[in-house]
N, C-alpha and C positions, 0 to 999 in steps of 0.2 A: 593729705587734704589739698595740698597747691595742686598735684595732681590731678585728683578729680576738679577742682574748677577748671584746671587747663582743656580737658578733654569736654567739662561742659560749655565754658566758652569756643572752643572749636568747634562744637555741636549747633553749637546759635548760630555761629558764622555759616555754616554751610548748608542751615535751615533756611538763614536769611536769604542765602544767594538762592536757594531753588524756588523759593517765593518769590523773588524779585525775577527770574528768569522767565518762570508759569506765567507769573504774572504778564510781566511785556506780552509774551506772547498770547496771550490771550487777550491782551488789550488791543495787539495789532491785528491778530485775526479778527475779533469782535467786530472792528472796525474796518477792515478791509470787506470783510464779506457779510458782515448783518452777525455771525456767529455759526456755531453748527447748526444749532437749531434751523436756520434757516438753510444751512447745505442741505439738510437732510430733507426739510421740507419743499424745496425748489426741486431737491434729486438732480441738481446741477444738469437740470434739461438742457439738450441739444435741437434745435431748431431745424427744419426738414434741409437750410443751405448747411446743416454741421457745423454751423456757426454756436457757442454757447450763450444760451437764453439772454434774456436780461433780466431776468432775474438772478444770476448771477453777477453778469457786466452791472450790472447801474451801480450797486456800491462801489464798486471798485472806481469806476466812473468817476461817482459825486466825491470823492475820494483822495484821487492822487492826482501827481499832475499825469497829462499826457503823455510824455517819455517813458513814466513807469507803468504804466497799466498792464500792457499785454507782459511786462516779465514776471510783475506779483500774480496776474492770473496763472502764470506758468509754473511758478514755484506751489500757487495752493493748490492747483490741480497734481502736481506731484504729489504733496503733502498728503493729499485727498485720498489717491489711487494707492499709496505706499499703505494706508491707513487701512483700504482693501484689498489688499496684495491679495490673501491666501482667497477671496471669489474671484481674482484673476485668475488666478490658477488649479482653479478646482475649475476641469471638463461638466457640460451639461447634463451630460449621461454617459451611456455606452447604447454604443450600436454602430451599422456598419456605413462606409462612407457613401455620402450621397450628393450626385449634380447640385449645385448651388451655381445661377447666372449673376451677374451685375449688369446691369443694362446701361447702355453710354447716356452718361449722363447724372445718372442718377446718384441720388445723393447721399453722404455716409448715414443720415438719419433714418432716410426710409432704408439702406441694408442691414443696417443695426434691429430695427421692425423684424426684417423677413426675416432674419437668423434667429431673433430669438422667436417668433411664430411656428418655424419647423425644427424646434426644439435643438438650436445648434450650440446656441448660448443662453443663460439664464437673464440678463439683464440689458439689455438694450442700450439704458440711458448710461451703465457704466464701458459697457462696449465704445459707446460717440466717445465718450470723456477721453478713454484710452488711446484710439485713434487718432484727437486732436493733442493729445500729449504727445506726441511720439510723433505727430505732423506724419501720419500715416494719411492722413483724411485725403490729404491734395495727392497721395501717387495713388489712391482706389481706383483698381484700372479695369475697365468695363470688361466682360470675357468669362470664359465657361472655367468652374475650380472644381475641384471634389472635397467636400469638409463631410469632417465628422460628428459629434457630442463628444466623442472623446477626446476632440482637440481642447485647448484652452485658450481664453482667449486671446492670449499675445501670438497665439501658434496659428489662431486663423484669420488676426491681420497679418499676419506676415505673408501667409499665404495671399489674401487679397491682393497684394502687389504683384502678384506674376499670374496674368491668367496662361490657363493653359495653353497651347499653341493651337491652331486648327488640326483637328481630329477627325477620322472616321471608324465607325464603330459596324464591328461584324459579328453575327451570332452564327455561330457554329455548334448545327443538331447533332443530337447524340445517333450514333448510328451511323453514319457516313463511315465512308472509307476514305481514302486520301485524293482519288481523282475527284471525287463529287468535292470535297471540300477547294481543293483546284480550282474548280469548275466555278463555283460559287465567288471564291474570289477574285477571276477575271472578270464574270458578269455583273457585277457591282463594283466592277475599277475599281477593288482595293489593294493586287498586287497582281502581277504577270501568273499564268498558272504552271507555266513551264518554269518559274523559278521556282515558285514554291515546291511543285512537285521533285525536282533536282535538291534538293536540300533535304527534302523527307524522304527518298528513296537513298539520297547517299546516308544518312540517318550517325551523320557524325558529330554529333552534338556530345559534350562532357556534363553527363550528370550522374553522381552516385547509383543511380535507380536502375538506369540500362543497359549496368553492366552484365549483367544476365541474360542479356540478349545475346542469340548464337550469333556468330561472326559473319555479317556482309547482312545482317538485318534490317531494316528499314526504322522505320518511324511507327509505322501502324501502329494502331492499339494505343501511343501516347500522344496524342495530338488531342489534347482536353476539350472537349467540346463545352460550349461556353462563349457569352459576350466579353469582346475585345474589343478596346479602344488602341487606335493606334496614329501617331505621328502621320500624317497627309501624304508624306512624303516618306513611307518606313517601308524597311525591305526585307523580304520573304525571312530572314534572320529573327526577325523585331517578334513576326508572329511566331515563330514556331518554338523562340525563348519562353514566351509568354504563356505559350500553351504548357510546356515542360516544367516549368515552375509551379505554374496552376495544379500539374498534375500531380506533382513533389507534395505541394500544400493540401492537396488535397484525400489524398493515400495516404493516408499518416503513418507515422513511424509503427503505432500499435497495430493500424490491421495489415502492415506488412509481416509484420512480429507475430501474428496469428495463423496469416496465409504458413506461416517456415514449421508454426508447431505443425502443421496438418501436414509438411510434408510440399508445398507448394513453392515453386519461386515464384515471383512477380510476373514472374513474361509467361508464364502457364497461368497463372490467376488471370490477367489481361488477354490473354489469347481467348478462354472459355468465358469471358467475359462478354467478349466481342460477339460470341455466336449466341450466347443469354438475350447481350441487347438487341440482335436482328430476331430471335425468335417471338419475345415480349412486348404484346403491345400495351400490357395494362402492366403499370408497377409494381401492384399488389401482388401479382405471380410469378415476378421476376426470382425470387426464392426460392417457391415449387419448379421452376423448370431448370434453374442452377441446380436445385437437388434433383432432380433426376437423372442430370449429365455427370453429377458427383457418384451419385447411386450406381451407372452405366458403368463408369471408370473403374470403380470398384469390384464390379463383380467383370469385368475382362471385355464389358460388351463395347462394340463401336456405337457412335456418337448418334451415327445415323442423322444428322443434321442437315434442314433443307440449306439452312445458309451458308454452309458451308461448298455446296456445291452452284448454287449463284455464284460465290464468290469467284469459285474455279471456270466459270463460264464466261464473266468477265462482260464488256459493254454490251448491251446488245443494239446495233443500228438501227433494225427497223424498229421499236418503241424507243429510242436514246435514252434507254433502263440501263441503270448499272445490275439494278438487281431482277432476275428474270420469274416473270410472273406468270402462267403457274409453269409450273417443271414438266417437263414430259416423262411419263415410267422409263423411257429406256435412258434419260439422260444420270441417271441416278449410280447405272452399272458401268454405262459407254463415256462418261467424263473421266480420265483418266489424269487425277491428279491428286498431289499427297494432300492437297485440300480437302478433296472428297471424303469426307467422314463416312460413307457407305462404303467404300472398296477400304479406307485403310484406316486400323486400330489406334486408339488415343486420340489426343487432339491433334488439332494440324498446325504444320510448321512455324505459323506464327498467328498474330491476330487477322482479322478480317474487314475489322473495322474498327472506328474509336470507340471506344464504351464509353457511359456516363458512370456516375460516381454510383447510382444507383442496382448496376449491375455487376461494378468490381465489389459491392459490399454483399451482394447474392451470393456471387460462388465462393468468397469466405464464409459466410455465415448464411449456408442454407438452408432452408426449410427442413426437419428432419419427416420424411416420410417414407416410402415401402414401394414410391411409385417408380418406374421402370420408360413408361412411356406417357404419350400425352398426343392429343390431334388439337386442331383449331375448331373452334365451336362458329361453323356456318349458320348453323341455327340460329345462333344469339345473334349473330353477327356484331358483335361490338368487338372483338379483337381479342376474347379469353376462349381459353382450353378447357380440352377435358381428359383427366388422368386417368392412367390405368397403375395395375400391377402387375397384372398377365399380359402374354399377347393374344389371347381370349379375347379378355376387354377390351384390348387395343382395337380389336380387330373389329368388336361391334360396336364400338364409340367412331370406327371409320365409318363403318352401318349406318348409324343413327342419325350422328351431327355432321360428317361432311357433305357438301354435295359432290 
């Protein structure tokens, strides 16, 4: 019996103390801030200087003395934010990262606006709150960022504090070869073209992928075509990292894994890629004409590829073509190079050009069909073929639709 009152008396004792504990605090919050009621119905706005409303400040104000204001506003906005931790930390959404500026000047309220506008964060007024807690608001430094939805939002003030440096941004087409891309980046001073060409011709870069390249190979074929941002001041190294990587990420581990079931290494996928992407002007047929050069290979035939022998013909001066438009009959027999897919069987010694993601996924996964050959449709003139089986057909589809 003494017992059990002991343990019921200890029970009252420390009923009493968490009543009296609740209680203070709730008498102080009550009174420092009006209550929650009123957090929740203020939303503890932030005012367009990122200053917090007063509808928050006036209780606290009418309240304490002056010494203590801003440190109780600092503990209940802790209090506040700890109370919302887990929509701190739960990202917007998902999707992919996207330019966000801050303009000089401008203030954490209205960027707390535009981020949750282009769905980068869900809450605005809790974004300000977090900011001023954490005295992020005063280093918001005006300048170009890249955020995501998937970030959170402690991950994208934090970012806010370091804009990025000054950048220039280059878009590199699919299809080029490595002079034209050269070429491109001295003519928009983005980097020297003689460095960059030095770097992709000695093509000694360490990446798992290029081991398969025969020995004294260049770069060709993996210089990722694609928009690049780079450093103001970045050198010929920065880009062709960038592209290499891009291209790692982008050639996934599984349709590398698919090109080895068929019997393919990478640098022959990439090689027959290159002559897909000069032959194809429309996407949709990028398939059919991979399978016809898969089709080709298999039954012993040569490639017979116009781009192939462009490629062996190399600038031409009087148009300042890299690629020679149209061909003449006899350059087809009298270009005497292991480029040439007319004079010599298989593909050729390496790629031609950079392909896009769209043409190394053709000549793994091509069209299955019966076709053997194929001409350019003059007639349509929009940039598709017309296939044959025979060289019958081939021969009256030259008839028909070329001029």
């Amino acid at each position: 019996m003494r017992r059990a009152l002991t343990w019921l008396a200890v029970a009252l004792i420390v009923g009493a103390v968490v009543v009296l504990v609740v209680g203070a605090g709730w008498f102080v919050y009550n009174r420092v801030t009006g209550g929650l009621e009123h957090l929740e119905e203020a939303r503890l706005s932030v005012g367009p200087t990122g200053n917090v409303s007063p509808s928050l400040v006036r209780p606290v104000r009418d309240r304490l003395p002056p010494g203590q204001r801003e440190g109780v506003i600092h503990t209940l906005l802790g209090l506040y934010l700890r109370f919302r931790a887990e929509e701190l930390n739960q990202p917007a959404g998902k999707g992919e990262p996207v330019a966000f500026t801050v303009q000089p000047g401008e203030a954490t309220g209205i960027v707390a606006a535009r981020l949750a506008e282009e769905g980068l964060i869900r809450d605005a007024e809790l974004f300000r709150l977090y900011m001023r807690y954490r005295g992020l608001d005063r280093g918001l430094e005006a300048g170009d960022y890249e955020l995501s939805p998937s970030m959170t939002i402690p991950q994208i003030a934090e970012v806010l504090q370091r804009a990025r440096a000054e950048e220039v941004m280059v878009t590199i087409p699919e299809g080029w070869r490595m002079e034209q891309i050269a070429e491109l980046l001295d003519r928009e001073s983005v980097l020297p073209a003689q460095e960059f060409l030095a770097l992709a011709r000695e093509g000694g870069f360490v990446h798992p992928f290029l081991r398969d390249r025969p020995a004294g190979a260049t770069l060709e074929g993996y210089l990722f075509p694609d928009t690049y941002r780079l450093p103001a001041e970045a050198q010929a190294s920065d880009l062709i990292e960038r592209m290499l990587t891009n291209f790692d990420r982008r050639v996934t581990p599984q349709m590398r894994q698919d090109a080895a079931v068929q019997g393919l290494s990478l640098f022959q996928v990439v090689t027959l890629a290159s002559i897909v992407e000069r032959e194809g002007a429309m996407r949709e047929e990028l398939p059919l004409i991979a399978g016809v050069y898969r089709n080709r290979l298999d039954q012993g035939m040569k490639l017979d590829a116009d781009p192939t022998v462009q490629y062996a013909l190399g600038f031409q001066p009087g148009t300042g073509q890299w690629w020679k438009r149209p061909l003449q009959l006899e350059e087809y027999t009298q270009v005497d190079s292991p480029y040439n897919t007319y004079l010599y069987p298989g593909v050729p010694p390496g790629p031609i050009c950079n392909p896009g993601l769209a043409a190394i996924e053709a000549v793994i996964y091509p069209a299955a069909s019966d076709y053997l050959f194929f001409v350019r449709n003059d007639v349509a003139d929009d940039g598709s073929h017309v296939f044959a089986r025979t060289l019958e057909e081939h021969e009256s589809n030259r008839q028909r639709y070329q001029r």
